[in-house]
Backbone and ligand atoms as CSV (ligand in chain L), in Angstrom:
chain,resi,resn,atom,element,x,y,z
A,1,UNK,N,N,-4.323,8.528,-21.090
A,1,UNK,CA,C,-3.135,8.248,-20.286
A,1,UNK,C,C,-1.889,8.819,-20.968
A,2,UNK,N,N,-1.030,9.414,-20.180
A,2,UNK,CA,C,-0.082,9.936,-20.929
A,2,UNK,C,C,1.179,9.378,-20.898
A,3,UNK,N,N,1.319,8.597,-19.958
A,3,UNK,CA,C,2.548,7.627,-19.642
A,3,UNK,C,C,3.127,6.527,-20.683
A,4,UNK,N,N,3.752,6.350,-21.229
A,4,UNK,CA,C,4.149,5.089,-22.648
A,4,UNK,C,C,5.448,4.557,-21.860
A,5,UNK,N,N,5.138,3.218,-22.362
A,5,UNK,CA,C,6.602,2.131,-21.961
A,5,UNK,C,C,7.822,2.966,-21.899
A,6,UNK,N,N,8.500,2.983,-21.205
A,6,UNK,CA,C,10.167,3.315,-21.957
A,6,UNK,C,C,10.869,4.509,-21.405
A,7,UNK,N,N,9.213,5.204,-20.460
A,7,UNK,CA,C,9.238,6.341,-20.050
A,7,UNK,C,C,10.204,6.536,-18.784
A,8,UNK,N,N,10.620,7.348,-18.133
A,8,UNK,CA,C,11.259,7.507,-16.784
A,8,UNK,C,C,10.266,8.419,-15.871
A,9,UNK,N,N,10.085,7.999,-14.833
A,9,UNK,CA,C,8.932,8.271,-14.046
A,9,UNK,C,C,8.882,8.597,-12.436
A,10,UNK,N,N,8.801,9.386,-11.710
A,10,UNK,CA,C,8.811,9.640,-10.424
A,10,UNK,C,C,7.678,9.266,-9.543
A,11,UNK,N,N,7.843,8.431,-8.750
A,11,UNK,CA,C,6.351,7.908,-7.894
A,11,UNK,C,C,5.924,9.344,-6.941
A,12,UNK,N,N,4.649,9.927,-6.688
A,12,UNK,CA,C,4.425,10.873,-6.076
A,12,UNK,C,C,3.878,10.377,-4.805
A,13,UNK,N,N,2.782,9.004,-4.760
A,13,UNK,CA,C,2.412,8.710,-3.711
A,13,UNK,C,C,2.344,7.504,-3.562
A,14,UNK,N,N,1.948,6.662,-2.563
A,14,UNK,CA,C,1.917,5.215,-2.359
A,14,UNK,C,C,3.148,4.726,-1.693
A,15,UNK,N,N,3.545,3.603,-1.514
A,15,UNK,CA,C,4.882,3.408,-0.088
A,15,UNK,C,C,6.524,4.057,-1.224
A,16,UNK,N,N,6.093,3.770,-2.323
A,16,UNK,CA,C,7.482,3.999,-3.418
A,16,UNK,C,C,7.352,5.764,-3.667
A,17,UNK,N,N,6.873,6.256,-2.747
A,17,UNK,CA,C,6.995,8.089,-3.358
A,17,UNK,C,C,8.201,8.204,-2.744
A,18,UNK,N,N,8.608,9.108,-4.239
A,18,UNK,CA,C,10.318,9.723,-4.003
A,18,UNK,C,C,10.605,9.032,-5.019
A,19,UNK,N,N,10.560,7.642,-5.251
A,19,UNK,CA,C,11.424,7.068,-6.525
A,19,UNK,C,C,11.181,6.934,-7.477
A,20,UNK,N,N,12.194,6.336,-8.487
A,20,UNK,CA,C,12.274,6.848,-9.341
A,20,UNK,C,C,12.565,5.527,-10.330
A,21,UNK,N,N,11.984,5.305,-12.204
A,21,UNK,CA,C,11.925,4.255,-12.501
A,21,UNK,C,C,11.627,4.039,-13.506
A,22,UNK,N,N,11.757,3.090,-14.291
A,22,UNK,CA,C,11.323,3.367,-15.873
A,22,UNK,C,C,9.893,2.116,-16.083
A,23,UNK,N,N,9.073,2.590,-17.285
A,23,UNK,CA,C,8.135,2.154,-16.740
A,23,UNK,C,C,8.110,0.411,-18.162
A,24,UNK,N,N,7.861,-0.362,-17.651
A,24,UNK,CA,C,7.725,-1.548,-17.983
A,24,UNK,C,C,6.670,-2.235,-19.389
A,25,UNK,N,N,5.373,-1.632,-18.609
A,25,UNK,CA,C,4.359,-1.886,-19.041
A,25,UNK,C,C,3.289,-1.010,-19.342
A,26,UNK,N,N,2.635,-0.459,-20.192
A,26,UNK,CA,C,1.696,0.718,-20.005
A,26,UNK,C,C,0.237,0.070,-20.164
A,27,UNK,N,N,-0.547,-0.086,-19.679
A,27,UNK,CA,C,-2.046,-0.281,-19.792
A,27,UNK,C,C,-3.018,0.630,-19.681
A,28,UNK,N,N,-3.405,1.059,-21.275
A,28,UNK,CA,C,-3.994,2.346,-21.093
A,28,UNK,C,C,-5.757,1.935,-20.925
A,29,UNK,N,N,-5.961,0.734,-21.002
A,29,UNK,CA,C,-7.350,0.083,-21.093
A,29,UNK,C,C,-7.585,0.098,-19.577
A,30,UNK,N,N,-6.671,-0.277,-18.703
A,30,UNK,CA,C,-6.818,0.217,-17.242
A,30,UNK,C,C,-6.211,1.496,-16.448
A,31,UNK,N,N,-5.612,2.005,-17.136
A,31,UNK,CA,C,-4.710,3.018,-16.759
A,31,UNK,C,C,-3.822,2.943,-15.717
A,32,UNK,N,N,-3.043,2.002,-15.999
A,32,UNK,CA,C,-2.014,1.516,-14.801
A,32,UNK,C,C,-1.136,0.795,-16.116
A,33,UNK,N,N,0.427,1.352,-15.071
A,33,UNK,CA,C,1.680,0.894,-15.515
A,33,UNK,C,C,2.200,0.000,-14.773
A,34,UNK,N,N,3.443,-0.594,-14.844
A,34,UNK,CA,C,4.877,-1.705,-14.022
A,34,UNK,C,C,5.392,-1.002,-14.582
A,35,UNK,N,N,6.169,-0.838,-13.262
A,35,UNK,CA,C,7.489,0.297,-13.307
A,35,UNK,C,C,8.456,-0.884,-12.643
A,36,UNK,N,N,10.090,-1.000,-12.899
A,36,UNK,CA,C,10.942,-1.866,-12.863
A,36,UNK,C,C,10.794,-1.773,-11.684
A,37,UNK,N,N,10.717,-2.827,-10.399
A,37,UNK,CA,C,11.327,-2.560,-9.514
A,37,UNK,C,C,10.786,-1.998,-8.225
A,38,UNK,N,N,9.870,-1.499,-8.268
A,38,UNK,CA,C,8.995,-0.716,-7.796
A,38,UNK,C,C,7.245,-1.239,-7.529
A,39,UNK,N,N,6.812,-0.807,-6.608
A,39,UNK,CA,C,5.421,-1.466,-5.966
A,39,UNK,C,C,6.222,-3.005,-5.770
A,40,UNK,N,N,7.148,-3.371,-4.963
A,40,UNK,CA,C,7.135,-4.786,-4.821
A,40,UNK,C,C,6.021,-5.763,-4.084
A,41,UNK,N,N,5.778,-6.564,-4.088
A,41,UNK,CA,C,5.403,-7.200,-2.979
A,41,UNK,C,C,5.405,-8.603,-2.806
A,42,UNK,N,N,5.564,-8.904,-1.616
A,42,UNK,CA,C,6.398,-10.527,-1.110
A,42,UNK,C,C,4.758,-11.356,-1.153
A,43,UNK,N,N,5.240,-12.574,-2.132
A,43,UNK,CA,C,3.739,-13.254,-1.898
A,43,UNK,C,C,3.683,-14.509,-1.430
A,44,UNK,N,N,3.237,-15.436,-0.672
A,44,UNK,CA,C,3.826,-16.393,0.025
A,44,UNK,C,C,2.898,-17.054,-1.527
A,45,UNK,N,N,3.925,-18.439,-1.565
A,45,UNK,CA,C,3.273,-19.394,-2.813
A,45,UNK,C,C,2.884,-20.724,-1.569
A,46,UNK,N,N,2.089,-21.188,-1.855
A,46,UNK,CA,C,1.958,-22.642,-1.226
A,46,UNK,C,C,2.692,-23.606,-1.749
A,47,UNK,N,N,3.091,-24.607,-1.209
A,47,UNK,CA,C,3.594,-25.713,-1.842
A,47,UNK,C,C,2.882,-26.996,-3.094
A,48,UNK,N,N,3.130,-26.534,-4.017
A,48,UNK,CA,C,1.990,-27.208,-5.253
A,48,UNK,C,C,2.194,-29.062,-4.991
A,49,UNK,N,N,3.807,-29.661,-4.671
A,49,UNK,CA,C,3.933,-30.963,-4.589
A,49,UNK,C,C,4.526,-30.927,-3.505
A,50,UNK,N,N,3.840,-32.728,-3.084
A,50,UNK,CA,C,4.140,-32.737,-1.805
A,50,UNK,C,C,5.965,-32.996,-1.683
A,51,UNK,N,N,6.167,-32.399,-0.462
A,51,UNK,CA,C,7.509,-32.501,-0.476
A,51,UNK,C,C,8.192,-31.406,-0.810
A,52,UNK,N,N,8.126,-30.518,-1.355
A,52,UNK,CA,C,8.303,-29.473,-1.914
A,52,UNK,C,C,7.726,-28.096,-0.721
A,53,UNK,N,N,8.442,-26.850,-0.536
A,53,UNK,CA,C,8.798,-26.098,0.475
A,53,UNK,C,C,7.453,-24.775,-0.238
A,54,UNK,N,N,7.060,-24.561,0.783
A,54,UNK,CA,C,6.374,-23.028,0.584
A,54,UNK,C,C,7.320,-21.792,-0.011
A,55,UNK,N,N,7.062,-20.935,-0.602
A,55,UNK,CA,C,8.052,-20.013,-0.611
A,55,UNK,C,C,7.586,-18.368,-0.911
A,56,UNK,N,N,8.518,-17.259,-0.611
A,56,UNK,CA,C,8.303,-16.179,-0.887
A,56,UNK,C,C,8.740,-15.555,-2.548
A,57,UNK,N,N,7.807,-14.693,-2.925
A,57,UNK,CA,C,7.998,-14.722,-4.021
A,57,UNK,C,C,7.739,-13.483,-4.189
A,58,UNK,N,N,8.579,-12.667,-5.284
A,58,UNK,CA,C,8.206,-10.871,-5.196
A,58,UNK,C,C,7.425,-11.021,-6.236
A,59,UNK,N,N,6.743,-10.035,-6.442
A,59,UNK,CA,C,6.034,-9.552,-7.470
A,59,UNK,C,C,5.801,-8.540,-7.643
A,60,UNK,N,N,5.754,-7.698,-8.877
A,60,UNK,CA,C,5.881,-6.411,-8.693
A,60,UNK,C,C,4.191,-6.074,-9.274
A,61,UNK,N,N,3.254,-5.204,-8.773
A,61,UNK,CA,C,2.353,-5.124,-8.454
A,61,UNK,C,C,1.736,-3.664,-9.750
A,62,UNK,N,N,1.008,-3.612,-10.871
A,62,UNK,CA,C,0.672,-2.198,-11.367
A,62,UNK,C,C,0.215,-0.982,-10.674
A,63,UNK,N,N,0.662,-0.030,-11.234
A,63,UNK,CA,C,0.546,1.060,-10.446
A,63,UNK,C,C,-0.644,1.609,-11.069
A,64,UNK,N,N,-0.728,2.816,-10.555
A,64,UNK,CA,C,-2.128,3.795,-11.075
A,64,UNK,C,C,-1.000,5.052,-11.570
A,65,UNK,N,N,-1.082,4.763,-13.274
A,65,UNK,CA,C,-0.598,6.132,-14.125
A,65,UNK,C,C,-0.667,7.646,-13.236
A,66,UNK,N,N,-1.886,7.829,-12.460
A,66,UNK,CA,C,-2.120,9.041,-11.760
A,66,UNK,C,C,-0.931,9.530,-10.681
A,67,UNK,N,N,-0.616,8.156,-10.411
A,67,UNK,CA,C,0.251,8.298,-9.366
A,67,UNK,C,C,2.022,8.447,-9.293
A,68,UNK,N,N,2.186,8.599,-10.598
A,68,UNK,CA,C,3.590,8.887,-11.101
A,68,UNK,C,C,3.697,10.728,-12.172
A,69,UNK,N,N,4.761,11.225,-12.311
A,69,UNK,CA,C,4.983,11.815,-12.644
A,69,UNK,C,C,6.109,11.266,-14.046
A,70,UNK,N,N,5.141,12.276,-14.864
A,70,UNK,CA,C,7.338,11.867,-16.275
A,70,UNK,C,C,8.321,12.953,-15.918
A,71,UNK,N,N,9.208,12.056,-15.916
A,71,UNK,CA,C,10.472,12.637,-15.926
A,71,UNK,C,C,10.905,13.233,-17.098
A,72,UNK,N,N,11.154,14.588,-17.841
A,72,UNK,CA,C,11.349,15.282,-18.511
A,72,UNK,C,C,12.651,14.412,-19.308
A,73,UNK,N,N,12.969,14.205,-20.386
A,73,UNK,CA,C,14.497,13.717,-20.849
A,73,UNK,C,C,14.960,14.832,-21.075
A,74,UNK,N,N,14.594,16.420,-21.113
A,74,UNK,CA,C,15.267,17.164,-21.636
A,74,UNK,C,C,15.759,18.145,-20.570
A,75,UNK,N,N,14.445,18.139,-19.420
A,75,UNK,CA,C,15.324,19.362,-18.042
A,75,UNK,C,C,15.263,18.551,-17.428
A,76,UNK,N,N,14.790,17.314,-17.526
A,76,UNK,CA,C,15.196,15.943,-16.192
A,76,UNK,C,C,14.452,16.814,-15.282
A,77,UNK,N,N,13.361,16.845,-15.314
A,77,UNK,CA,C,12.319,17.382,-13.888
A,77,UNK,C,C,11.157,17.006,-14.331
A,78,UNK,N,N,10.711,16.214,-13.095
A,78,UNK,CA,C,9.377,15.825,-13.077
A,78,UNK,C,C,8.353,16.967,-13.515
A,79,UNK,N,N,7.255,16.511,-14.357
A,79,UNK,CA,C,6.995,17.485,-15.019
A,79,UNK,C,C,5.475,16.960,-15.354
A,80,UNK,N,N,4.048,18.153,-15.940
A,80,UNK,CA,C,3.218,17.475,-16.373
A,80,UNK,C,C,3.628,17.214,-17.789
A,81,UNK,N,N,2.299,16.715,-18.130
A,81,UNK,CA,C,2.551,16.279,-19.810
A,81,UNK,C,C,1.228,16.939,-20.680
A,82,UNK,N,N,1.768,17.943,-21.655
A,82,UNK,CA,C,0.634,18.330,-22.249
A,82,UNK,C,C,0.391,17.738,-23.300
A,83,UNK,N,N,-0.739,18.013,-24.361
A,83,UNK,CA,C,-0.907,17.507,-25.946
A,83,UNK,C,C,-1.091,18.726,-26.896
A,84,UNK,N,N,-0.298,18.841,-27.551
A,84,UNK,CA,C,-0.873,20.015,-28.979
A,84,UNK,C,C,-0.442,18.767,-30.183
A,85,UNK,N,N,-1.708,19.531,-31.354
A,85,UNK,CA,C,-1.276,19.551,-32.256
A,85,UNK,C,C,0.167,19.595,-33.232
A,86,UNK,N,N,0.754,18.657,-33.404
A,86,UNK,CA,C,2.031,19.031,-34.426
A,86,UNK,C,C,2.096,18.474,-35.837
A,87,UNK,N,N,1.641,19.651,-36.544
A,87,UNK,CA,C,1.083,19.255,-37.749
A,87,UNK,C,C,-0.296,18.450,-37.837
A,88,UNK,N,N,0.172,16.911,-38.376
A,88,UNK,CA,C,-1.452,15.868,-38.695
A,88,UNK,C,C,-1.414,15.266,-37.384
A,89,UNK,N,N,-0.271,14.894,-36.545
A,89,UNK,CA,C,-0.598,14.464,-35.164
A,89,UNK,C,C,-0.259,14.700,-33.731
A,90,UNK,N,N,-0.856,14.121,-32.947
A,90,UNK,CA,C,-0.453,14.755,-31.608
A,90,UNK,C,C,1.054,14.885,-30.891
A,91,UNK,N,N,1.469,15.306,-30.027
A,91,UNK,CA,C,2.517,15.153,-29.581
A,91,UNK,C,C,2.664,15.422,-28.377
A,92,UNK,N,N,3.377,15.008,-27.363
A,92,UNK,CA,C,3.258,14.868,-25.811
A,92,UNK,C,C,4.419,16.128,-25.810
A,93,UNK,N,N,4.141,17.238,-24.663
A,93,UNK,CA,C,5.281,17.869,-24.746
A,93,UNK,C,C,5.462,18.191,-23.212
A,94,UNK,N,N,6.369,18.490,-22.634
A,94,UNK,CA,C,6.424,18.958,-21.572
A,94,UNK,C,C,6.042,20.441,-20.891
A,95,UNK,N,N,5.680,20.866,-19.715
A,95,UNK,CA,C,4.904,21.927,-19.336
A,95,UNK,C,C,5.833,22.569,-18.989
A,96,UNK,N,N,6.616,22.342,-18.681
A,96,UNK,CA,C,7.747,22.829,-17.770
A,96,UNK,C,C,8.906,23.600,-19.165
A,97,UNK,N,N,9.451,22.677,-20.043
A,97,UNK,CA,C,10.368,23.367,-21.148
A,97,UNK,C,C,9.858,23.688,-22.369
A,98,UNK,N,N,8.432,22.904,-22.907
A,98,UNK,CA,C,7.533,23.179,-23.537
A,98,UNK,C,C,8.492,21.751,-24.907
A,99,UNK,N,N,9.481,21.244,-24.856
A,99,UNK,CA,C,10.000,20.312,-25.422
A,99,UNK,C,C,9.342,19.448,-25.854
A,100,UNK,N,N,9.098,18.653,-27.098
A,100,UNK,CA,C,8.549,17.546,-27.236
A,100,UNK,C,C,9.097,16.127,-26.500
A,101,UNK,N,N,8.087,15.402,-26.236
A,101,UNK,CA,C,8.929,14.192,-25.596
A,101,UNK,C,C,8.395,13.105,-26.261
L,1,ZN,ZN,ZN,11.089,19.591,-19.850
């Protein structure tokens, strides 16, 4: 997975394509992120005590890493993400400026 917390990210598909978002959470054991804000969805809660009102509740839902793009910090364009060698370890760089990120 090439996506890490902290990242800025463009949704390509799913109801949030077009936007745009930083990402929350990275789960590379499932390969899905939380991106702020983004994948919402309204969940009705039941009422746990009596007397007490049902209610709507957002939640923001993980995405599938596949389905976002990184946002470059250096040409700010959605971009892939490659890996070379730099020196003893890896490094994520961009395809597009060839920049490390
Ligand atoms: Zn770049």
């Amino acid at each position: 997975m090439k996506i890490r917390k902290g990242d800025n990210v463009k949704v390509i598909s799913g109801k949030d394509r077009g936007k745009k978002g930083v990402v929350l959470r990275a789960m590379p054991t499932t390969g899905k992120i939380v991106i702020e804000g983004l994948n919402m969805y309204k969940k009705h809660s039941r009422p746990q005590k009596q007397g007490e009102k049902g209610q709507l509740v957002d939640v923001v839902r993980p995405f599938s890493a596949a389905k976002v793009m990184l946002i470059c910090p250096s040409c700010k364009e959605p971009t892939r993400v490659g890996s070379r060698m730099e020196g003893t370890r890896k490094a994520r760089y961009c395809k597009k400026c060839k920049s490390i990120i």
